[in-house]
C-alpha positions as CSV (number, residue, x, y, z in Angstrom):
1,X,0.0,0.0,0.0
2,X,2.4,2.4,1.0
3,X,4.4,1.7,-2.6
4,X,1.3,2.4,-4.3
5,X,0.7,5.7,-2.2
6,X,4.4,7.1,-2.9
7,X,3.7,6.5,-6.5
8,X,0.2,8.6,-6.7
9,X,1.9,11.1,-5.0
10,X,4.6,11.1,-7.8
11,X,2.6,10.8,-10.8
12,X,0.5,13.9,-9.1
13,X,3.5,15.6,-8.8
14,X,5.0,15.0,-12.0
15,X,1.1,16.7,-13.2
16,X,1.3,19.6,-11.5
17,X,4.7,20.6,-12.2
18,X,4.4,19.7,-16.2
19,X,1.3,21.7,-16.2
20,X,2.3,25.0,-13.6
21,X,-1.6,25.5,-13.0
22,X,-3.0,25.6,-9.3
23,X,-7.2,25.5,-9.1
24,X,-8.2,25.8,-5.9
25,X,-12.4,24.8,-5.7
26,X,-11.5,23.0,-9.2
27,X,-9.5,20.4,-10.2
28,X,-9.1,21.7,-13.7
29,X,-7.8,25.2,-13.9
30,X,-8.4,27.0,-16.9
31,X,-5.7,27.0,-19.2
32,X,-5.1,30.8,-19.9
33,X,-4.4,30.6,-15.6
34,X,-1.6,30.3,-13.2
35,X,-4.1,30.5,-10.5
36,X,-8.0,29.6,-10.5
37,X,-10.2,30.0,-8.2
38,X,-13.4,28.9,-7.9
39,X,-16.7,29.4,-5.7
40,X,-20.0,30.3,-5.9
41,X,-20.4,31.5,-2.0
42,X,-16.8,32.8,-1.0
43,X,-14.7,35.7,-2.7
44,X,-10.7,36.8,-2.3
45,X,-9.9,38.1,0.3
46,X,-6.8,40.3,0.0
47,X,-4.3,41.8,2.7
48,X,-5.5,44.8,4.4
49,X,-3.2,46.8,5.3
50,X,-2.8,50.2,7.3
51,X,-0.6,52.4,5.0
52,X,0.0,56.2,6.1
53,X,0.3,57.5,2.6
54,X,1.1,57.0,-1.2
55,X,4.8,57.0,-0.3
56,X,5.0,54.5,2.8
57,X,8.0,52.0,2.7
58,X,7.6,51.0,6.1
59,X,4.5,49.5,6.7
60,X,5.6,47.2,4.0
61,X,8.9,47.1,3.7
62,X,10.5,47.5,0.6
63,X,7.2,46.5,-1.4
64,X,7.6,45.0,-4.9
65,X,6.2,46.6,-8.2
66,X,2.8,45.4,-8.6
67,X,2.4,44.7,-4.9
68,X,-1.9,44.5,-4.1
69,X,-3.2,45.6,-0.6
70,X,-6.5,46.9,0.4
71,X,-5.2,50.5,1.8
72,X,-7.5,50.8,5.2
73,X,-5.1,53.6,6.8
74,X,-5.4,57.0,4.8
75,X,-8.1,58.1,3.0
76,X,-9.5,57.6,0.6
77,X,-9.6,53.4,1.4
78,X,-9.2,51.4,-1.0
79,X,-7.7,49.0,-3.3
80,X,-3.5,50.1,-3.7
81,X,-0.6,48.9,-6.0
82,X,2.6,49.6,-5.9
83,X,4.0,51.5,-9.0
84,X,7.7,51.1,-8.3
85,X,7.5,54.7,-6.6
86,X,4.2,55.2,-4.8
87,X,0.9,53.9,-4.2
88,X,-1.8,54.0,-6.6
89,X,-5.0,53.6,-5.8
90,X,-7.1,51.4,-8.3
91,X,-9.5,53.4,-10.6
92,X,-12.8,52.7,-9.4
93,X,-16.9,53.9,-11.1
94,X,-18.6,55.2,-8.3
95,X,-20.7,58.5,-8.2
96,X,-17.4,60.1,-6.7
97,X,-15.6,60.6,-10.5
98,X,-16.2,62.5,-13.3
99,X,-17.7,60.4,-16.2
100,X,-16.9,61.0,-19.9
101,X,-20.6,60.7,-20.7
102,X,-21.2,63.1,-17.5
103,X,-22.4,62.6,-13.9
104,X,-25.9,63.0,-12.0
105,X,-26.3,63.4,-8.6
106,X,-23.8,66.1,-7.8
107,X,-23.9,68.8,-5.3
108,X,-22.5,72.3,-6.5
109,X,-21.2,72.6,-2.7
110,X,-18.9,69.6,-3.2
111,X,-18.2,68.7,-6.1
112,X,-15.8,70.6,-8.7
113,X,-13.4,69.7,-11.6
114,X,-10.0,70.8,-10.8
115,X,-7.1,70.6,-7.8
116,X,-7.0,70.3,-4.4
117,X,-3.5,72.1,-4.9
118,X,-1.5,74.4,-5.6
119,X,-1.0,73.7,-9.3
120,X,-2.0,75.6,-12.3
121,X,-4.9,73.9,-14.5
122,X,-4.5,73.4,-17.6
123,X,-7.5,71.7,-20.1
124,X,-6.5,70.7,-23.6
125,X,-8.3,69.8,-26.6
126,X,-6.6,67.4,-29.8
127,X,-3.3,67.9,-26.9
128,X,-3.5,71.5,-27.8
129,X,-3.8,73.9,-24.4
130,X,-7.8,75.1,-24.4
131,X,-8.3,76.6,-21.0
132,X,-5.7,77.6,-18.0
133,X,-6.3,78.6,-15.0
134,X,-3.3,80.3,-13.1
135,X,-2.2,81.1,-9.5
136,X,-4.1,83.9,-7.9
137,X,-1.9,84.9,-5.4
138,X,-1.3,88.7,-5.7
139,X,2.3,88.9,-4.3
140,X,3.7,85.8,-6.4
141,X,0.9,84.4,-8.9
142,X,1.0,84.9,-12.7
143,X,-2.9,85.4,-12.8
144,X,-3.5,84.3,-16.2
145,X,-6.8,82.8,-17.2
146,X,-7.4,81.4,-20.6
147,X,-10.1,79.5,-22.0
148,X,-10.5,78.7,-26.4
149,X,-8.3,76.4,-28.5
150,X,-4.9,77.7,-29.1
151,X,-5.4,80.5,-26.6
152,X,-2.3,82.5,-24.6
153,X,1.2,80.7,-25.3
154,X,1.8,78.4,-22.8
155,X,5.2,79.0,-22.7
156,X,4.8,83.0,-22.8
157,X,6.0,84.7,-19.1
158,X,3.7,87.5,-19.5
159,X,1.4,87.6,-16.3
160,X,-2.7,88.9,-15.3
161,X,-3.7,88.2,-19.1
162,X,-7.3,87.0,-19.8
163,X,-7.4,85.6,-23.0
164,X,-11.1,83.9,-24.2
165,X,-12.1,82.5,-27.3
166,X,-9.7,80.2,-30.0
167,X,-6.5,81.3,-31.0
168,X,-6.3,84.6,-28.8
169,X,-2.8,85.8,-27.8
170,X,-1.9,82.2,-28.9
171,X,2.0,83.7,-29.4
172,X,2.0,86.3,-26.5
173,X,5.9,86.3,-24.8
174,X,5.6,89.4,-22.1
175,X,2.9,91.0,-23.0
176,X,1.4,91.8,-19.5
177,X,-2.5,93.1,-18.0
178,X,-4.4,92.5,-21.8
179,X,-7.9,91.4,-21.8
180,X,-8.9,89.9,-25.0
181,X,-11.8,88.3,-26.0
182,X,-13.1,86.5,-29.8
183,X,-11.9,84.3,-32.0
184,X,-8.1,86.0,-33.3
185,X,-8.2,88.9,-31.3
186,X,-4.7,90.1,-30.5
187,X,-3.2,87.6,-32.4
188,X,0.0,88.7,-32.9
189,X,0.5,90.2,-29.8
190,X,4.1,89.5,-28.4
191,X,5.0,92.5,-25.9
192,X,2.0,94.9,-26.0
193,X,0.5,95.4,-22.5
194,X,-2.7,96.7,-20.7
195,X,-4.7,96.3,-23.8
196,X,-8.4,95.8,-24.0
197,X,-10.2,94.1,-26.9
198,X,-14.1,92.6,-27.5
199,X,-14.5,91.6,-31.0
200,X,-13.0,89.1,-33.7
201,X,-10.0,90.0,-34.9
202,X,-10.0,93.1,-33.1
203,X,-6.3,94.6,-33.1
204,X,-5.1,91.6,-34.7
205,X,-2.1,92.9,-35.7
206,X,-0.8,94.5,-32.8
207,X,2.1,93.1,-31.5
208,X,3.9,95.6,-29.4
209,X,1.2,98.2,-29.2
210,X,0.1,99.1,-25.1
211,X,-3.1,101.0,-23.9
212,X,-5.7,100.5,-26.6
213,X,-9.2,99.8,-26.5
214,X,-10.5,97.7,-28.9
215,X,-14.1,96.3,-29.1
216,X,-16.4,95.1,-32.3
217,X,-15.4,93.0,-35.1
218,X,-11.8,94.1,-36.7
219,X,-12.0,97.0,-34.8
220,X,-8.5,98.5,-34.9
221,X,-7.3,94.9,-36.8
222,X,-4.3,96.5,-38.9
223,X,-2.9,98.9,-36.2
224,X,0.3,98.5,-33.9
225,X,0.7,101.5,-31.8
226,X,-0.6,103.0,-28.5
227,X,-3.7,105.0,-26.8
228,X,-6.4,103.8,-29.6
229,X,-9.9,103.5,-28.5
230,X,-12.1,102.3,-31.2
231,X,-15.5,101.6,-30.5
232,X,-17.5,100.1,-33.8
233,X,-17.4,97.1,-36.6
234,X,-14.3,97.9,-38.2
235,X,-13.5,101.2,-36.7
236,X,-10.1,102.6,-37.4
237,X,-9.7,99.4,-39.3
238,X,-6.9,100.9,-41.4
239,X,-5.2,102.3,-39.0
240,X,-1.5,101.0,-38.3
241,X,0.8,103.3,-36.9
242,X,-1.3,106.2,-35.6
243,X,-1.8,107.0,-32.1
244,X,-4.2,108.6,-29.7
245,X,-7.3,108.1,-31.9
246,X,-10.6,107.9,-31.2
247,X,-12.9,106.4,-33.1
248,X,-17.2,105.7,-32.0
249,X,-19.2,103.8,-34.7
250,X,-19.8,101.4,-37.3
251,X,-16.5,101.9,-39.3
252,X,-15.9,105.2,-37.9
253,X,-12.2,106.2,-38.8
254,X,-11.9,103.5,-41.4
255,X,-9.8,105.2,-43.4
256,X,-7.8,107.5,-40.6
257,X,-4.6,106.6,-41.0
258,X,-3.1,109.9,-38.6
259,X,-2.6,110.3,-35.0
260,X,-5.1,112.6,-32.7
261,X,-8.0,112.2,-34.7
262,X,-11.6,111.9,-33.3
263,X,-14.5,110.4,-35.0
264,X,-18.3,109.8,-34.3
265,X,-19.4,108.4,-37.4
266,X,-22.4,106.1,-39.1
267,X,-20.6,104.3,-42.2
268,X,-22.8,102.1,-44.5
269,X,-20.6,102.0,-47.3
270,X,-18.7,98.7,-48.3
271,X,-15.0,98.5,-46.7
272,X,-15.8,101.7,-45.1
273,X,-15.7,104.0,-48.5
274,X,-17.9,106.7,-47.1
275,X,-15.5,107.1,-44.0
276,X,-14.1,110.8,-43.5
277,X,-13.9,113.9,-42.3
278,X,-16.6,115.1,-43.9
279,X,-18.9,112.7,-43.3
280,X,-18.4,112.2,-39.9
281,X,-21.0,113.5,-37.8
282,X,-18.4,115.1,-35.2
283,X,-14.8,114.9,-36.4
284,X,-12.1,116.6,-34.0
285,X,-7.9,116.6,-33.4
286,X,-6.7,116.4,-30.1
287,X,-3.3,118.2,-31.1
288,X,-5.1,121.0,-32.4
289,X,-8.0,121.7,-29.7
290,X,-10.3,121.2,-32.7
291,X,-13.7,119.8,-32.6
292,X,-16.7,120.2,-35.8
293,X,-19.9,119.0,-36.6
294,X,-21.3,118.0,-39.8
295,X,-24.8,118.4,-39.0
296,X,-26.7,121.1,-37.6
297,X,-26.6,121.9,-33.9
298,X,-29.2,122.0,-31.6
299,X,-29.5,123.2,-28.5
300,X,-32.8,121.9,-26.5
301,X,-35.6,121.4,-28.5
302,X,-36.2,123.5,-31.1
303,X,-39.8,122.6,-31.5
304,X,-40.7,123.7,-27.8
305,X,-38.1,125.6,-26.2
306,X,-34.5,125.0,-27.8
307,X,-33.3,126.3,-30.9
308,X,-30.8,125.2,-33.9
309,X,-28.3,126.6,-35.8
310,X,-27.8,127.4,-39.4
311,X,-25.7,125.1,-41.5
312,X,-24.4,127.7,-44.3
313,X,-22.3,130.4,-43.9
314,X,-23.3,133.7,-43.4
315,X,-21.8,137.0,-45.4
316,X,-19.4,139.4,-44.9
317,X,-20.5,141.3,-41.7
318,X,-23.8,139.3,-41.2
319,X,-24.9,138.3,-37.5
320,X,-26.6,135.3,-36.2
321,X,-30.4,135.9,-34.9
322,X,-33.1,134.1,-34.1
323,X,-37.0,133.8,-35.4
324,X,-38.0,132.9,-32.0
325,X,-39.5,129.9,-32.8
326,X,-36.6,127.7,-32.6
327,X,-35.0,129.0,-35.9
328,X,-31.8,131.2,-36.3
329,X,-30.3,132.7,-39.5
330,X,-28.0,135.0,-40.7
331,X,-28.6,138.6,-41.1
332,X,-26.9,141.5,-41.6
333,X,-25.9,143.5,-38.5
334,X,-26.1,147.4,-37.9
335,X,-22.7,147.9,-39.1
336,X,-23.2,146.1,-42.6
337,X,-26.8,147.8,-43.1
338,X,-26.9,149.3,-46.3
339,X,-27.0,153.6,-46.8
340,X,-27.3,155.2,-50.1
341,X,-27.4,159.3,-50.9
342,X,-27.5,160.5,-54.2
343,X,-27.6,163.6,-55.9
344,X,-28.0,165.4,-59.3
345,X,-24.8,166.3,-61.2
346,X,-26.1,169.2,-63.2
347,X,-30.1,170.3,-63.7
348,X,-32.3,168.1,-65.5
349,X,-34.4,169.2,-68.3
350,X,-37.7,167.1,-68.5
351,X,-38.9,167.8,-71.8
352,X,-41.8,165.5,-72.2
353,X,-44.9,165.3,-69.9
354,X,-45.8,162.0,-68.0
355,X,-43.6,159.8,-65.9
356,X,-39.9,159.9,-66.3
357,X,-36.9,158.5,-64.7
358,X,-34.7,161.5,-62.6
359,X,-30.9,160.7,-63.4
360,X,-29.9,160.6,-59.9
361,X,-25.9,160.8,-61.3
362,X,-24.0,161.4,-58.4
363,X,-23.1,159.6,-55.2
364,X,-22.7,161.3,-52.0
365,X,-22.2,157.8,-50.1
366,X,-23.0,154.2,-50.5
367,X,-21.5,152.1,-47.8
368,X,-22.5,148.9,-49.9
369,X,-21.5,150.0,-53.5
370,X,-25.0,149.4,-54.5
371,X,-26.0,152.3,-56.8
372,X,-25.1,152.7,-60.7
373,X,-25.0,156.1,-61.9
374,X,-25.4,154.8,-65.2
375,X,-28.8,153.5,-64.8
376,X,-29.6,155.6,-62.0
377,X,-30.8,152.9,-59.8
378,X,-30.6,151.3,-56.3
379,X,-30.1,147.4,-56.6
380,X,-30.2,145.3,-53.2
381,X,-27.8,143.2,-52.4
382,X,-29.0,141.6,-49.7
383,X,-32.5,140.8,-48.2
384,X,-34.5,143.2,-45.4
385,X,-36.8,146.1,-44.7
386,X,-35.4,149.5,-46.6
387,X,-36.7,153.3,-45.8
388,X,-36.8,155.6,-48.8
389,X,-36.7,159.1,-49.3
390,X,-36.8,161.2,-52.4
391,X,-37.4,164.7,-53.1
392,X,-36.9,167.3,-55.8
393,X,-37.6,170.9,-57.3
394,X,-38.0,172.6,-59.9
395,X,-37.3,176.4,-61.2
396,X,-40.5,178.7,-61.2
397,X,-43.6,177.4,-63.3
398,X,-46.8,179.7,-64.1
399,X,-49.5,177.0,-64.7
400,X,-52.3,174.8,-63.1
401,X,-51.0,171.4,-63.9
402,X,-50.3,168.1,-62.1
403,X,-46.9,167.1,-60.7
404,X,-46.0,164.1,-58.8
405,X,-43.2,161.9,-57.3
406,X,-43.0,158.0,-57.2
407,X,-40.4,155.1,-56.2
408,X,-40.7,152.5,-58.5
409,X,-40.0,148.7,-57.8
410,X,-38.3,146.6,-60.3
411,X,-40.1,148.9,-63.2
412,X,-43.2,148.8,-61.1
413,X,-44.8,152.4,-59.5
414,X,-44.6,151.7,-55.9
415,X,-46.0,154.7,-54.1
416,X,-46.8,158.0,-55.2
417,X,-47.1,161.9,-53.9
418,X,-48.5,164.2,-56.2
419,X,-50.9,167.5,-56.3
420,X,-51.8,170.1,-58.6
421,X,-49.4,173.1,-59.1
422,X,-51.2,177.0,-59.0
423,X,-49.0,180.3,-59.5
424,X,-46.1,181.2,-60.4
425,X,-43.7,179.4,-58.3
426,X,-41.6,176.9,-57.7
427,X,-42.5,172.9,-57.7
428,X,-41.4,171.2,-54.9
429,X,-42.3,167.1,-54.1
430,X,-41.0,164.7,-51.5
431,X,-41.5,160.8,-51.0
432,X,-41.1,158.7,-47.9
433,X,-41.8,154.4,-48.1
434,X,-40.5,151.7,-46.4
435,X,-40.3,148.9,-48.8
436,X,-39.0,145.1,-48.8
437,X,-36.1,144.2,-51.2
438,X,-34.6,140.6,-51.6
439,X,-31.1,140.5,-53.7
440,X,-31.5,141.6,-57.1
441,X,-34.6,143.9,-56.8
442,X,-34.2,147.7,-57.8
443,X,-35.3,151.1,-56.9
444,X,-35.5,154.4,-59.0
445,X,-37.3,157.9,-58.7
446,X,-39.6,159.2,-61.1
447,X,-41.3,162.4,-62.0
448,X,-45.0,163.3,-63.2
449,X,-44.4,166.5,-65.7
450,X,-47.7,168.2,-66.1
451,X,-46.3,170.6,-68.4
452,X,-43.3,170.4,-70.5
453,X,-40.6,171.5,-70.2
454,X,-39.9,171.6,-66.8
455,X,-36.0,172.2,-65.2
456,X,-35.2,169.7,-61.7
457,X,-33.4,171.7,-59.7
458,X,-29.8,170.1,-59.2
459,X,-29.0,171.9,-55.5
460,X,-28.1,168.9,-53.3
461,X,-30.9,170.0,-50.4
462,X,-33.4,170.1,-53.2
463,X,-33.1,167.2,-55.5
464,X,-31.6,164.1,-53.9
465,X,-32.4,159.7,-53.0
466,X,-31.8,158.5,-50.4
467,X,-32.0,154.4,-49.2
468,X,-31.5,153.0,-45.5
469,X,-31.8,149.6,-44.5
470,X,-33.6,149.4,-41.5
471,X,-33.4,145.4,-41.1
């Protein structure tokens, strides 16, 4: 028996070592095994041990790579290997990790993507940098915050940038205190600092350029300089070098290409064509204390108690008033009014009977140059109210007859004075009007002969015309 034992032991032996399988609850390991165990009411129980951290090397002395234990000391408990250089905990699905296919039953209290340390965050996308997340601290921190594909160089020292949306400030080296936000915007900034953009490819081209403000779509996109505030799609859009602009609408300044400019602008035009100085509704320079308007001014409402200005330019010597209902013009001021004397040359001989012209040939004073000797007439050059007065005599007449004096308007009797003449004895007639002239109308003196031939007296206190403008 015991010869028959020795050699079932053997032959058992031999079986186990040719096949290097142990089953333990099965006498036929599987074959893919080293170990197998089976059971439908028991499980593996594995060490538990009490490790103090992810570094310990004396609870277990010098542990072996791939060493299992069931970590029961510091938290979080759970399943450990050894990695060669610390303890890893195994991955495990619970309610306690972020899921790529998202997570339910979260509290906004305690739960939070991020660190529990004192390292910056970075999140990438395709292994491209998308979103960083700096050190706050304000003695030490670099206080950068980025978020957008290709957004703020990662290797870049500048510090306190905000850079949001793809590729923004993707090559920035010092460039220091810039907020910029849309797709491209500062994209070739390297050194400029304290910027301020809002807009795709707003001042896309800057690269050294400090202090600007930049916000709408390619709002200063060509420029590279300092102090530019442009406020408007495409405002000072062509604008590379100049500095100290301002610019406030859509494509305001489009085509400024100077320094000290201001512009408050409505361009419709394609690519800004409409842009200028002319246009703009207020257009200034800085350098030159300068500010105008293209549009009429209005102060208050001029439809209840404000009032506007003219747009036009006045003439030589004309003042600004008002129609006091919200109106101003020009007109011409006391100084620029217009006053006309004229007198006879030599006497007149009126041959005929009827209405005739008196040759009023001489000028005593016209401060506006506005009477012709040659046609003997007044001719207004400007509108307003005008006072006339005319007189003239004649040498002795023996008769009954009728003789009169008239100012005629553009050819056209205006008002008259006349009576009937008895003795023998001078004539003598005078005229006084107020009449209303615009430029271009005329005014002349005539004479009603009753009885021809008659002689006008040339003495200048007897015969004379004269016209004052009264407004």
């Amino acid at each position: 028996m015991e010869i028959k034992k020795i050699l079932f032991y053997c032959i058992f032996l031999i079986s186990f070592i040719s096949k290097a399988q142990v089953g333990i609850g099965t006498v036929s390991p599987n074959a893919s095994s080293m170990l197998d165990i089976t059971s439908n009411n028991k499980g593996l129980l594995i060490p538990r041990v009490s490790l103090t951290s992810t570094s310990d090397v004396t609870t277990i002395a010098s542990p072996t790579t791939s060493l299992l234990v069931y970590n029961s000391g510091f938290a979080p408990n759970g399943y450990y290997y050894w990695n060669g250089t610390l303890w890893v905990q195994l991955a495990t699905v619970n309610n306690t990790n972020w899921s790529i296919t998202g997570n339910s039953g979260t509290s906004s209290a305690t739960n939070f993507i991020g660190t529990t340390d004192d390292v910056d965050l970075v999140i990438r996308r395709n292994n491209i940098r998308s979103g960083f997340i700096g050190n706050p601290a304000i003695a030490s921190g670099n206080k950068n915050t980025s978020f957008g594909a290709n957004s703020l160089n990662a290797v870049g020292t500048g510090i306190r940038n905000t850079a949001i949306g793809t590729n923004v400030m993707p090559s920035n080296t010092t460039g220091q205190l810039n907020v910029s936000i849309g797709d491209q915007s500062m994209f070739s900034n390297l050194t400029g600092n304290t910027n301020t953009v809002i807009g795709v490819g707003a001042l896309y081209s800057n690269s050294s350029g400090n202090e600007n403000v930049a916000l709408g779509r390619n709002a200063l996109t060509s420029a590279n300089a300092n102090n530019n505030t442009a406020l408007g799609f495409a405002s000072l859009r062509q604008n590379s070098t100049g500095t100290n602009n301002v610019a406030i609408g859509h494509q305001a300044g489009y085509n400024e290409t100077g320094s000290n400019k201001l512009y408050i602008e409505m361009s419709t035009a394609a690519n800004g064509t409409d842009s200028s100085i002319d246009n703009a509704l207020i257009y200034g320079e800085f350098n030159n204390r300068i500010v105008r308007t293209n549009g009429t001014i209005q102060v208050g409402n001029p439809a209840t108690s404000g009032y506007s200005f003219p747009t036009s330019r006045g003439t030589v010597g004309q003042v600004l008033q008002t129609d006091g209902a919200g109106g101003t013009s020009w007109a011409n001021s006391v100084n620029s009014l217009s006053l006309v004397r004229t007198n006879l040359s030599a006497n007149q001989n009126v041959a005929s009977t009827g209405w005739q012209k008196i040759a009023f040939n001489t000028i005593a004073f016209d401060t506006n140059s506005e009477f012709n000797t040659t046609t003997n007439r007044f001719t207004a050059t400007k509108a307003g109210y005008y006072e006339v007065n005319a007189g003239f005599h004649t040498f002795n007449k023996s008769d009954a007859e009728y003789y009169g004096i008239a100012v005629y308007k553009n050819g056209v009797e205006y008002q008259e004075t006349s009576s009937h003449h008895y003795g023998d004895k001078l004539i003598s007639r005078i005229i006084n009007c107020t009449i209303n002239l615009i430029p271009g109308d005329y005014l002349e003196i005539y004479i009603f002969n009753g009885n021809a031939p008659s002689t006008i007296d040339a003495y200048t206190g007897k015969s004379y015309f004269e016209i004052k403008q009264i407004k």
